[in-house]
N, C-alpha and C positions, 0 to 999 in steps of 0.2 A: 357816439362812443367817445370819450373821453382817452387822452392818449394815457392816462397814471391806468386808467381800467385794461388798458389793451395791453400795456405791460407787464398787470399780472398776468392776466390772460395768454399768455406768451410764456411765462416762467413755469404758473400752473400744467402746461402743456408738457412745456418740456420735464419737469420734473416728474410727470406721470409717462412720459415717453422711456424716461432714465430708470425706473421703475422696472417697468416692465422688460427692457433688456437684463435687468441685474437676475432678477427672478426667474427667467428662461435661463442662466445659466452661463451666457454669452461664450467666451472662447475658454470654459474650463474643459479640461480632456474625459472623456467620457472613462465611469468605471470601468476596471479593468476585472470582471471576473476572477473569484479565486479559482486558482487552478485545482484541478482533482487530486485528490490525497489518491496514492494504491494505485495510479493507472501506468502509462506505459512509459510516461517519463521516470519510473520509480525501477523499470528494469535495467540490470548491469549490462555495462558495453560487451564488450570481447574478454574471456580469460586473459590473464595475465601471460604475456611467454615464459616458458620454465616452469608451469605450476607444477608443482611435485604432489602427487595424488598415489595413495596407498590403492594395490589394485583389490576390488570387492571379493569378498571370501569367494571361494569358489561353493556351489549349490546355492546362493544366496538367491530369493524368490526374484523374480522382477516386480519392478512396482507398476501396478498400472497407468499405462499412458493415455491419462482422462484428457480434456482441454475445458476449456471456459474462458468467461469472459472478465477480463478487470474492470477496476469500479469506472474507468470513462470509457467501458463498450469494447477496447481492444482484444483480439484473443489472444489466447496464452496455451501453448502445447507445452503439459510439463515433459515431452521427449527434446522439446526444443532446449529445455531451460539445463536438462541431464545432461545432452550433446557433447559439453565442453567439460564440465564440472559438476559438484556434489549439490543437491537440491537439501534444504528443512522446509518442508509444509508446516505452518503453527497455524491450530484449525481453530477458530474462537468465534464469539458473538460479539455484541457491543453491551450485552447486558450479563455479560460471566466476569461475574465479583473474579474468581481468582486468575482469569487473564490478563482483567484490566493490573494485578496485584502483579504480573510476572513481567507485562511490555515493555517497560523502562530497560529492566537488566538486559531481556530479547532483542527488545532494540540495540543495544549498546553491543550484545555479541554480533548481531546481523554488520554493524559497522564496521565493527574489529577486521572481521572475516568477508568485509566487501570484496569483490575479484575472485575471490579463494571459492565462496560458497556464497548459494542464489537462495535468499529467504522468501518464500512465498505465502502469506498470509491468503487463509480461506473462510470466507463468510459464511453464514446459512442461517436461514430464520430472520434476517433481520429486514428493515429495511435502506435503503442507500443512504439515507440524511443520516441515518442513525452512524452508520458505519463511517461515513464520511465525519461526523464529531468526533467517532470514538476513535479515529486515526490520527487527526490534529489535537486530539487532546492530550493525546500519547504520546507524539510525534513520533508516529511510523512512517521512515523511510521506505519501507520496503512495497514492491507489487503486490497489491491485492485482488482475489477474485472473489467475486460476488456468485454463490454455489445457492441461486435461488430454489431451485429443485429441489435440493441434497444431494445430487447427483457423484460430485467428488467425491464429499463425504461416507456414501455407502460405499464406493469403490473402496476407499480404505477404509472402511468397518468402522466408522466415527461413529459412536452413537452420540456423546454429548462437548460440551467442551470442558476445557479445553485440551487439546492431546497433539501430540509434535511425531514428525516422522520424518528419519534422516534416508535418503536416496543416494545411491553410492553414480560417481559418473558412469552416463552408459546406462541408467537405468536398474540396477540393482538396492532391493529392499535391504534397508540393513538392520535400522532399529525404530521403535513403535511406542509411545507411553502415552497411554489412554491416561486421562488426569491431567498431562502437559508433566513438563521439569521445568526447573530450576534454571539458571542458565550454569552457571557452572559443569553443573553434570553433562549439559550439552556441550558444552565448550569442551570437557575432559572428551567426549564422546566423540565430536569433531576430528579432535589431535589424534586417538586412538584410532577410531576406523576408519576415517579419510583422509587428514592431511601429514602426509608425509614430511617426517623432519629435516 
């Protein structure tokens, strides 16, 4: 063997050596998982001190206190989310044209009104990937649960979507719109029956 042969032979080596490190990836940081849209990091901390809350008509129904689960598995007691403050369920698909048409504005009230009032988005019919797109594509801040049953949904008489329902704190039913609103109307709704001027 000839020494000019043996120092390719040697470069050859190593550069197939250099190769193979580069291609494994060597000290890049492994992906990071995107986090879940709608799970438990999306629920609000503690009321704010002071919140000034309109007390619920009196006769007004109770709403029922279903639970379930959000989109990364956590449960969720809607008695827990009333405890402190006023609850909106917005009950939708990933596949209802006029939900997708109303989350932007819904979004932007749910932020307004962060502290003040708990927005809870409810799934049904779909499945998770789907919901999971149709939250990031929306960017919905808010808790979602994933109502694979329909279980929530027959509690509150949902038949289709999308349809919103304001929960006075402490568990009182206030108001219902099969079809969904608007945000404004909810927002005038808000000011009206539960947040005290």
């Amino acid at each position: 063997m000839t020494r000019g042969y043996a120092v390719r032979l040697a470069v050859v080596a190593l550069a197939a050596a250099l190769t193979v490190t580069a291609c494994s990836g060597g000290d890049d940081p492994p992906a990071r998982p995107e986090p879940v849209a709608g799970g438990a990091a999306a629920l609000p901390g503690p009321a704010p001190a002071g919140l000034a809350l309109r007390p619920a008509p009196s006769g007004a129904p109770g709403a029922p206190a279903v639970t379930g689960a959000l989109t990364d598995g956590s449960p969720v007691a809607l008695a827990d989310l009333w405890a402190d403050r006023p609850v909106v369920l917005v009950f939708f698909t990933s596949w209802c044209t006029l939900c997708a048409e109303r989350q932007a504005a819904l979004g932007e009230l749910a932020r307004r009104h962060s502290g003040e009032v708990v927005f809870l988005g409810v799934a049904t019919e779909d499945k998770p990937e789907d919901v999971q797109r149709y939250l990031r594509e929306h960017r919905v801040g808010y808790p979602v649960a994933l109502d694979a049953d329909g279980g929530i949904w027959r509690s509150y008489a949902v038949r289709e979507p999308p349809a919103v329902v304001v929960i006075a704190k402490g568990g009182a039913l206030l108001r219902g719109w099969p079809g969904g609103v608007d945000a404004a109307t909810l927002d005038a709704e808000l000011r009206r029956l539960v947040l005290a001027p």
